[in-house]
N, C-alpha and C positions, 0 to 999 in steps of 0.2 A: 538817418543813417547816410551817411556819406559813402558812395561806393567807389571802390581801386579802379583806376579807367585802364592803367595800363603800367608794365614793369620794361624799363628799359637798358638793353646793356651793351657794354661797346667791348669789346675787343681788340684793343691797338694794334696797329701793322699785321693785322691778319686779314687785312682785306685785300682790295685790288692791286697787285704786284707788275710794274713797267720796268724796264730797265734805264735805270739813271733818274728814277723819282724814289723816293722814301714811299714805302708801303703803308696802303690807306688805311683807315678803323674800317673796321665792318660794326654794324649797329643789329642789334634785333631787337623789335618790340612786341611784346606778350600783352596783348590784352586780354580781358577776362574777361568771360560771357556770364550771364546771369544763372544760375542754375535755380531747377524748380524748387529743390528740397532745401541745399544748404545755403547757408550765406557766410563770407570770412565778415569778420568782424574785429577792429582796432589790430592790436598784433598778431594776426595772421590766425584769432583764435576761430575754427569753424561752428558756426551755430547752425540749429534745426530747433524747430518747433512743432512738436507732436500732440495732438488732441488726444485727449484722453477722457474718456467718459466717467461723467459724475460718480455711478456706482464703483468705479475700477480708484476711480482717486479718492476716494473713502474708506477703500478697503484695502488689503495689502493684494498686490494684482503685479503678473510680469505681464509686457508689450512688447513685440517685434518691432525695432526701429530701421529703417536704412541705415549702412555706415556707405562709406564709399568706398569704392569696386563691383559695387548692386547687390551684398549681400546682406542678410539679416544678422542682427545684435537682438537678443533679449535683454530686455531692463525689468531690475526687479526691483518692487516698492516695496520691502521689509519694514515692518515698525514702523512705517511716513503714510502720513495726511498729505497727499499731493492739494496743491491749492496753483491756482493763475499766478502764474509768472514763475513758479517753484522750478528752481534748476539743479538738474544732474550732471556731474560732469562725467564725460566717460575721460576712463586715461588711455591714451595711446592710439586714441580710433580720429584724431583731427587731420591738420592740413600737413604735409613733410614741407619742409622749409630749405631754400639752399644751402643755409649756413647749418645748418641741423639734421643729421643724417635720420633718425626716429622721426614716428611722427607726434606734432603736439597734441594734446585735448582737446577733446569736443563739448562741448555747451549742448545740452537737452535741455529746452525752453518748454514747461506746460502750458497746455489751453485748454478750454472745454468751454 
């Protein structure tokens, strides 16, 4: 996995203002820390990967996951065989985007 070092944006002539120069870019760079739970991944989609115990992915079982803002999401495994690697997507609990006012999908990645 190849991770985002940093987002960079410029702002024309809204930077440093002299009288009798042309007004400079101002620049800001966003780099991104690592975070314990999620990780972004290719288009900005956010991934987590939740352990889920043998007995619970055999049987039809809900789990408390993190979403972001520190709060709990319950996922429910209706009718599914969770197996290794088996993904859920949540709708609307991902990363919000500049160009994109909502936020995208989230990827729930199984383990056990």
């Amino acid at each position: 996995m190849e991770e985002k070092k940093h987002n960079l944006f410029r702002r024309e002539g809204k930077g440093d203002e002299k009288p009798g120069y042309l007004p400079a870019d101002i620049v800001f760079i966003i780099k991104e820390k690592k975070h314990n739970l999620f990780r972004r991944e290719g288009n900005n989609d956010l991934e987590i990967c939740i352990e889920i115990p043998l007995v619970d992915a055999l049987t039809e079982c809900s789990l408390p996951i993190p979403i972001l803002g520190g709060e709990n999401l319950t996922l429910s495994f209706e009718n599914t065989v969770v197996y290794l690697g088996y993904v859920k997507v949540i709708v609307g609990q991902g990363m919000p985007t500049l160009k994109n006012d909502g936020k995208r999908d989230m990827n729930a990645f199984a383990i056990s």
